[in-house]
N, C-alpha and C positions, 0 to 999 in steps of 0.2 A: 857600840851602843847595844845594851844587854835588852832583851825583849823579855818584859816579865811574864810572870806564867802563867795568870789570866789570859793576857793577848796570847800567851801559845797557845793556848787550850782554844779559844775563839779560832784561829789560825788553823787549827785541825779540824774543828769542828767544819770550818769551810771547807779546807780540802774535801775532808772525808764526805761531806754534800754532794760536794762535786762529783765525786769518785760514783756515787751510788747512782745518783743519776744518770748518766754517760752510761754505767752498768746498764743499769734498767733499758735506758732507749735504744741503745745500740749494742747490742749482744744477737751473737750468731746462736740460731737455738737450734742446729742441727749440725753435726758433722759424718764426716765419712772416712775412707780411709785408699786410697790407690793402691793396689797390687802393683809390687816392686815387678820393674822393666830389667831386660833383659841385655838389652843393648840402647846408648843414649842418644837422644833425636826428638824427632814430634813423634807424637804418637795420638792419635784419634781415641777420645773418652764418651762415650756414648753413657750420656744424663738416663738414668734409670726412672720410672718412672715415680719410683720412691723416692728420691731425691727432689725431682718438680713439682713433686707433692707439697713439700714443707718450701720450696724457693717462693719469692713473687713469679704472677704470671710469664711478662718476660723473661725471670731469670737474671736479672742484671744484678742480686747479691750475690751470688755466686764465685768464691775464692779459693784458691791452690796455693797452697801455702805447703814448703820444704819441712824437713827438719830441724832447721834453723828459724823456723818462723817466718822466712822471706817469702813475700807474695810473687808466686810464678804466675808470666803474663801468657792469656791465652786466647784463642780467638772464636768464635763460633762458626760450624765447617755448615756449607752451603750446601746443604743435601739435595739439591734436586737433580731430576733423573739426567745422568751422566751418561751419553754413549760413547762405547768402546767397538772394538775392534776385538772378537773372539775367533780364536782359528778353531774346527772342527778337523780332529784331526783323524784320517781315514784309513785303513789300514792295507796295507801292499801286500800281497800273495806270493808273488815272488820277483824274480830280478832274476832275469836269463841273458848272458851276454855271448855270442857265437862269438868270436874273433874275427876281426875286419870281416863283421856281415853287418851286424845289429846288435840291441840289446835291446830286448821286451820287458815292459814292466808294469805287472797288471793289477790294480787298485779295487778294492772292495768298495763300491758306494752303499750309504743307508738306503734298505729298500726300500722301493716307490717316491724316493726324494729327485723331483724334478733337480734336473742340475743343465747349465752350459757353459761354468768355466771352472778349472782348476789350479789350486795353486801347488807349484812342488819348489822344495826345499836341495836348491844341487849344490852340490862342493864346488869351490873354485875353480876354474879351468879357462884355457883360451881359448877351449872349439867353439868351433861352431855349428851347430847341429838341427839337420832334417830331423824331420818327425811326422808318423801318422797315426791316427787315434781311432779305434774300432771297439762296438760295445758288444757286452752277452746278457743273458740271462742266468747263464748256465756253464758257461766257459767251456762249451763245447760248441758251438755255431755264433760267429764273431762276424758281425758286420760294421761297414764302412760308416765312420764321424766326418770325418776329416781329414784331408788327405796334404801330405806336402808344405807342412809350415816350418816353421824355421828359428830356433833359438840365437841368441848373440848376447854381446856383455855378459857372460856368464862368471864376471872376475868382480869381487867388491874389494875397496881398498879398505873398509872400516870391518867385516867380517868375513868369517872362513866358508860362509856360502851365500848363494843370490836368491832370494824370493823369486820366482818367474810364474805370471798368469797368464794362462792357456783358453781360448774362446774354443766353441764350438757350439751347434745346434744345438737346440733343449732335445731331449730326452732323459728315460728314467730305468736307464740300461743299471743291471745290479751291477757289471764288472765295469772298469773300462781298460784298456789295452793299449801303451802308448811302446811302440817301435822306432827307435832311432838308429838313424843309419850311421854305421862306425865304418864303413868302406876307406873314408879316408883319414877320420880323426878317430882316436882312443875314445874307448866311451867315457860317458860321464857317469856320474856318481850321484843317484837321488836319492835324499838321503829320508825325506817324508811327504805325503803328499796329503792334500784337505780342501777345505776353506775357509775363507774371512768372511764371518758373518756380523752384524752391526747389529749389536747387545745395547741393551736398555737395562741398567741399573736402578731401577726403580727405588723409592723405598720401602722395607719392607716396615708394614706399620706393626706396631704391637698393643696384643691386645689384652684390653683394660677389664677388671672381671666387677660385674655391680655387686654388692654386700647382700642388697639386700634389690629387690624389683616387685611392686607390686602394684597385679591390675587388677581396676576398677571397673563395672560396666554399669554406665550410666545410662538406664533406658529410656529416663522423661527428655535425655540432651539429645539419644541416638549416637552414642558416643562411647569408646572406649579410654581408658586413661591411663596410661602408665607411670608409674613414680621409683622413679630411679637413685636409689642410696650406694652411695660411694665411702669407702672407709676414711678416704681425706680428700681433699681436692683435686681432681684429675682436668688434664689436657684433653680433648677429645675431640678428634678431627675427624671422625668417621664411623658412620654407622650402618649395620648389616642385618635385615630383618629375613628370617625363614619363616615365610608362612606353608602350612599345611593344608590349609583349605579357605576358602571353597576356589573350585579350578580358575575360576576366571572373578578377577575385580579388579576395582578402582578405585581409592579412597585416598584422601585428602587428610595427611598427619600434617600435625603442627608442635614444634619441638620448642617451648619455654621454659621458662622459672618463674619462682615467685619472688618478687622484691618488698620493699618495704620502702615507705615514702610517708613523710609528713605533712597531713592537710589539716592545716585550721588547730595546730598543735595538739594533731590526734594521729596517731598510724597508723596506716593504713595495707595491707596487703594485696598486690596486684599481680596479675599475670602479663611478663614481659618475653612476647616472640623474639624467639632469633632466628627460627626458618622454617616455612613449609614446602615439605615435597608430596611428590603421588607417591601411594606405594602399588603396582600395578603386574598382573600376572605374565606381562610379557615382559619386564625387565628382572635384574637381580635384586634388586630392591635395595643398592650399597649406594650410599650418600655421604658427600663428603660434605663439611657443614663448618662456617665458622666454628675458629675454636673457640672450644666452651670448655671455663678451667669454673668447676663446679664440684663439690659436695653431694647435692641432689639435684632433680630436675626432670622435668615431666614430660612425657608425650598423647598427646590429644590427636584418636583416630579417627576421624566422622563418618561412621556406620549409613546415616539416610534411616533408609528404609531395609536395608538389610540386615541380616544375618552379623553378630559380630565378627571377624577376623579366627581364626585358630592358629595364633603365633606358636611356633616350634622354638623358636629364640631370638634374640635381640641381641647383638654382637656390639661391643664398642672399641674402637681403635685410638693409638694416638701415636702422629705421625713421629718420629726417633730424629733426637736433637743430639748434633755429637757438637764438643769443644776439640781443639788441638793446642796442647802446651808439650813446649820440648825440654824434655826428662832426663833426667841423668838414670844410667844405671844402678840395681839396688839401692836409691833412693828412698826414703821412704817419702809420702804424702800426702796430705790431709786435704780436705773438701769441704770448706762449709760455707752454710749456706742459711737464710732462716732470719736474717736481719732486716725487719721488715722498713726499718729507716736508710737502707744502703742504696747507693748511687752506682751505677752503670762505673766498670770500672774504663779508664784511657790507657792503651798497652800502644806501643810503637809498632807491635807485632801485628797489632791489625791491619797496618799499610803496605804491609809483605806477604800476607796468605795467597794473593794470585801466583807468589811466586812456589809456595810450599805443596809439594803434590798431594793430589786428593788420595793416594792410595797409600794408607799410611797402615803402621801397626796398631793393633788395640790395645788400650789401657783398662780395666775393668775395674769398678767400684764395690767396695763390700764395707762389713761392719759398719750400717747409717745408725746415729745413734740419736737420741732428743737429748737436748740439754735441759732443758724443762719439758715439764709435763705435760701433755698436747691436752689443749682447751680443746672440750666436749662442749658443741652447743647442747644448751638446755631451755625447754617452756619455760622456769619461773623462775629466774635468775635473782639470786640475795644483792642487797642494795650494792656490798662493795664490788660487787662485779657489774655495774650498770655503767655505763658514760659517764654519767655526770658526776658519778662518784669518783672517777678517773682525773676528770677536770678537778672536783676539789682536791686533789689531792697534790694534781699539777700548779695550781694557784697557790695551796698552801706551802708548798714547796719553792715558787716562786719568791713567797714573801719571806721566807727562812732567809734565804742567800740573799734576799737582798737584806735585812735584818742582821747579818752575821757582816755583810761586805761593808753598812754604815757605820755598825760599829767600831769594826779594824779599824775603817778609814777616821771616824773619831779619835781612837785611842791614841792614833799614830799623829793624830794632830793636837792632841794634848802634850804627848812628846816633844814635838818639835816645840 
């Protein structure tokens, strides 16, 4: 059955509706580009703030896609502060070994750092060994720690030496002096000595620079105002105020926007709080704050009866979002993002990240490009760019496809 050319042309004319559409609502209007990896695995992508700029808030448009166009699955890594195990590692002065007498081995600690235990790094061996521990200043008048203690298991079967930690009395001796008795075993071998100290990983936030910031001083309110302009929409989890003066206060900021709401089919413009703090001369005055993924956005200081504030600056931070997808080497990869119809993607690899470790290598983002032209809000916007002009457009659109779909479905039933 030959399709005439009218019904082709009908026929296209749907497609091609179709095609435009789909275009229009669902297109990524931002991309990026991943710096080729070096070696293949996960690798931790820490989201730029450029990037989360043009994403939705959460981030769930958010795609990685190969050179092949396949969508690489990835998972978002759990930033929060991780403690570790950091050795401090301290330096040996020397290593003196008399022959079946002793071997003295005297360690440098940081000065004035309270200490009462040590750990040293020995090579494998099967002694067993006496020891006594004596401090200095000055490594010239050396007194008595500890006297008569005792190493064992100094053999591991998984590495070529043993961790072994040493108690004794607190002090804040610069040297210390530990002598082991080789009378009857060969000495041993240390090979470094420190401590394990318990690290906080914090995040380190980064910080967001305003365009543009200008304050107000309202004296009929007793109130200062600040108005905060951002060149796109930012994350912002934390904020850090320097004041200069006057030495001592206490003032009551309140951190909003302005929204917009329909009453009585009239708009209206309101101030919507999202937190108030003190700002006061006995703290640092750094506030972490729901996120606020905003453009602009104001702060309201209430004065009283005082003196306004002498702010030195206003700091804004925003806490670092990392993903992990595993990369192939010199791959190349793309990142886009910016589809404001996209859904949270389902990856299998999400039910596996307990297992993938948090200390991974980095991936870095560059070249973020617009696919379109980034909307500039503006006061007096031309009809086609209003809402409702949006809607007729989507209505009229509606009534095409269905207009092009009756009449296929007509023609094809004239055929039959």
């Amino acid at each position: 059955m030959k399709t005439s050319p009218m019904k082709q042309i009908k026929l296209n004319k749907f497609i091609l509706l179709l095609f435009l559409t789909q275009l229009c609502f669902g297109q990524y209007q931002t991309t990026a580009k991943l710096k080729k990896v070096s070696e293949s695995g996960f690798h931790e992508i820490i989201l730029s703030p450029e990037i989360r700029s043009h994403s939705k808030q959460e981030l769930s448009d958010i795609r990685i896609f190969d050179s092949k166009r396949n969508e690489v699955p990835y998972f978002f890594l759990n930033n929060k502060n991780i403690p570790s195990n950091i050795f401090q590692e301290y330096m040996i002065i020397s290593k003196i070994a008399v022959p079946k007498k002793n071997t003295t081995v005297i360690i440098e600690i940081t000065p004035q750092q309270k200490n009462n235990q040590l750990c040293l790094y020995i090579a494998n061996s099967n002694s067993e060994k006496k020891y006594t521990i004596s401090g200095s200043d000055d490594q010239k008048d050396w007194y008595g720690i500890s006297d008569s203690q005792t190493f064992s298991d100094l053999n591991s079967q998984e590495e070529t030496y043993v961790v072994k930690t040493i108690s004794y009395p607190l002090n804040t001796y610069r040297y210390l002096k530990i002598e082991f008795d080789d009378r009857k075993t060969l000495p041993v071998n240390v090979l470094k000595a420190g401590n394990f100290t318990i690290g906080i990983h914090a995040d380190q936030f980064t910080e967001i620079t305003a365009k543009k910031a200008i304050t107000t001083e309202n004296h009929s309110e007793k109130e200062t105002q600040i108005h905060v302009l951002l060149d796109t929409p930012q994350s912002i989890n934390k904020i850090v105020f320097e004041i200069s003066k006057p030495t001592y206060y206490s003032r009551k900021a309140i951190l909003y926007k302005k929204v917009k709401r329909e009453l009585r089919r009239k708009s209206q413009i309101y101030d919507e709080e999202i937190i108030s703090f003190e700002l006061n001369s006995n703290t640092k005055n750094t506030f972490t704050i729901p996120e606020l993924f905003e453009r602009d956005f104001y702060i309201k200081i209430e004065n009283q009866d005082n003196m306004p504030l002498t702010i030195a600056a206003v700091k804004y931070y925003q806490k670092p979002i990392s993903i992990v997808a595993d990369l192939n080497a010199n791959e190349e990869y793309t990142i886009k993002t910016g589809n404001k119809n996209g859904t949270a993607p389902e990856y299998d690899l999400s039910s596996f990240k307990n297992k993938i470790t948090t200390s991974l290598p980095q991936a870095s983002i560059y070249d973020l490009k617009q696919v379109t032209a980034e909307r500039k809000p503006i006061i007096n916007k031309s009809f086609w760019e209003k809402p409702w002009f949006m809607w007729v457009c989507i209505v009229i659109g509606g009534i095409a496809i269905l207009f092009f779909t009756a009449s296929l479905v007509k023609d094809l039933k004239r055929k039959d």
